[in-house]
N, C-alpha and C positions, 0 to 999 in steps of 0.2 A: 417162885421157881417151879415146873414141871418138873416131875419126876416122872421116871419110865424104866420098864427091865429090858425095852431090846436095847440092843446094840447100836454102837455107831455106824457100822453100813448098814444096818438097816433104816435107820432114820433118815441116813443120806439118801438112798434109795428110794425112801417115803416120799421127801423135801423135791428130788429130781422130778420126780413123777408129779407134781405139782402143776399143771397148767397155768394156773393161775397165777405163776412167778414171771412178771414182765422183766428179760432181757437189758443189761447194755447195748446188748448186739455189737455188728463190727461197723468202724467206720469207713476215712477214704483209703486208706494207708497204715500199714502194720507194721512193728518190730517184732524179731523174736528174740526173748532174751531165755539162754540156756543156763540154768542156773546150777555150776558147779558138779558136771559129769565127769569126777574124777576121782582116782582110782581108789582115792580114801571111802568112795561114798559108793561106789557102783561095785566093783570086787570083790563080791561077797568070801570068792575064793581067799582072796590073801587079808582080809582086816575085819576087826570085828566091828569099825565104826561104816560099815558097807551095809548097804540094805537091799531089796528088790521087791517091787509089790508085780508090776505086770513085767513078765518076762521080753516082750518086744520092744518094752520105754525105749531106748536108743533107737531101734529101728525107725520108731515114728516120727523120732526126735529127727534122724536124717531125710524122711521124707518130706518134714516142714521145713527144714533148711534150705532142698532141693530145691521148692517151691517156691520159696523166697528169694534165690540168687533168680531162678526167671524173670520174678518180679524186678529186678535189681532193688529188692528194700532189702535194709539190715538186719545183718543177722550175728547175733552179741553171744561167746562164751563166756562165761566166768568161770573162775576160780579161788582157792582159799590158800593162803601160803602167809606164812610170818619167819622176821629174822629169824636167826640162831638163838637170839636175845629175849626174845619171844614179849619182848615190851611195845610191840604194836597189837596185842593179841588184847591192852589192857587189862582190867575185873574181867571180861569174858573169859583168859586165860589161868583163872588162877584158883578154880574151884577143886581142880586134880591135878596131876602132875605126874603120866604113865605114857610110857610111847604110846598110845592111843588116843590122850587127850587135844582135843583141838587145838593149842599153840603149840604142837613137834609134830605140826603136819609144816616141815622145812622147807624155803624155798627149794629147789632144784631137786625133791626126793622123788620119790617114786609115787609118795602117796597124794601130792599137789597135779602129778603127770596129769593128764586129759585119759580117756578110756579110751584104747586102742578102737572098741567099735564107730566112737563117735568120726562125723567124717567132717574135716575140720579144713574150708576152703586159704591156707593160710594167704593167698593172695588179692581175697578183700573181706573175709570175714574180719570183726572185728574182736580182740581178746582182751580182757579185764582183769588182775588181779584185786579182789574184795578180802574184806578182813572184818568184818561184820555182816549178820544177817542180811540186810536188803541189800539187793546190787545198785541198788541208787546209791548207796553212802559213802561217802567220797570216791566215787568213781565219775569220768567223765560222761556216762551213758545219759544225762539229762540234756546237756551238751549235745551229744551225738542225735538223740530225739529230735530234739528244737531243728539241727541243721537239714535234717531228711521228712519234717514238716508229718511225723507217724501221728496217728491219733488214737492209735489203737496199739495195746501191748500183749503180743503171746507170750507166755510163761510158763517154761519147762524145767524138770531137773529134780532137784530135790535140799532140804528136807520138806513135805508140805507143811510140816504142823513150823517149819522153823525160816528156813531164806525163802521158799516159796510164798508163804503165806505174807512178811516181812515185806520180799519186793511187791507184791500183789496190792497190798494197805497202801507205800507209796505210790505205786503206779496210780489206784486210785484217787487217791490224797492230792496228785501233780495234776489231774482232770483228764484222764488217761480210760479209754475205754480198756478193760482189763479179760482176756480171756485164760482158762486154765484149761488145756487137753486133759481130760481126768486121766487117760491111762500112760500122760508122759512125765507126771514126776508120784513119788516115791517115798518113802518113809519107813522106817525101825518096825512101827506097830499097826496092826490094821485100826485101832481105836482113835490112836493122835491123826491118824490118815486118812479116816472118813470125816472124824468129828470136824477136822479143821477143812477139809473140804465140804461140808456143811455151809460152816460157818461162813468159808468165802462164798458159796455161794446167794446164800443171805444178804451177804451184806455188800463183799465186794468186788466181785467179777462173778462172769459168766464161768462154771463151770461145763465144759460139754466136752462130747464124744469127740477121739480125733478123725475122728471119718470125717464128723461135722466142718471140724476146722479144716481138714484138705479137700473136703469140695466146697469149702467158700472161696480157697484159695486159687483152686481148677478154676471156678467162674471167674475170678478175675486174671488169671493167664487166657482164658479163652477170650474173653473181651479185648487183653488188652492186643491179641495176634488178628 
């Protein structure tokens, strides 16, 4: 094992700057899948399980969305919410037990709601309820891929070190070319938040700038006009 005293953005930063790291890249056709922008995770004002790394994530988040409805390809929210019972939450649910803790995030509460900034087309976006880590896990989105023929998966949201990274490993796993806007999802710590973006980028998706990702998207709105 390597050991080292900088930090995890710094090493991210190291690893970025790496030429030498040959791409996924994007394919013919994308999803985006928004992973869980809501109010338990993005509100730093009202909850402690709320986080923020780059202050614009949402903005960006609705710029790729915009983007995508041109295209007419899908564009997937998710969310986290369990019974009153909290016995769909499983072992995931039973480590604490404080209104804060992940299974008394209640269906219909305030802290399952979507973030007032995110701008959410209800007329063909598509919307998920998940109850574990990756949005693949029993959710229809594998389904909904297959039928709209994507090859390629955007992923936004948060946590990275947790359902980012989670959906990222299946997206890969499923043969899925996999992209992560570095400055659209978000994390508690800068440590778990570079390291594991690192990591994804190593191993499994493209990490890159979202400028990057909305001018691959601009070229293929201009092509397809």
């Amino acid at each position: 094992m390597i050991t080292s005293d900088k930090t995890a953005k710094e090493i991210f930063h190291e690893v970025m700057q790496n030429p030498q790291r040959v791409p996924f890249g994007f394919g013919k056709k994308a999803i985006l899948v928004n992973v869980d922008p809501q109010k338990a995770y993005t509100r730093t004002d009202l909850y402690k399980t709320a986080y923020e790394t780059d202050p614009r994530q949402l903005e960006y988040v609705n710029s790729l969305a915009k983007r995508f409805r041109e295209m007419n390809w899908p564009v997937v929210w998710t969310h986290v919410a369990f019974l009153d019972s909290a016995e769909d939450a499983g072992v995931w649910g039973t480590r604490t037990d404080t209104p804060d803790s992940l299974q008394n995030i209640k269906y219909g509460s305030d802290r399952t709601a979507f973030d007032e900034r995110v701008e959410i087309d209800a007329s063909r976006d598509v919307i998920y309820t998940k109850r574990m880590p990756s949005a693949f896990f029993e959710t229809p989105l594998q389904s909904l891929m297959v039928w709209h023929q994507v090859d390629t998966v955007i992923i936004t949201g948060g946590s990275t070190s947790g359902c980012i990274r989670a959906t990222a490993v299946e997206s890969l796993s499923r043969g899925y070319r996999t992209i992560v806007p570095e400055e659209c999802v978000a994390d508690k710590h800068e440590s778990y938040h570079y390291a594991n973006l690192t990591d994804l980028h190593l191993k499994y998706a493209d990490v890159m700038k979202v400028q990057d990702v909305l001018g691959w998207l601009d070229e293929r709105i201009a092509q397809k006009d």
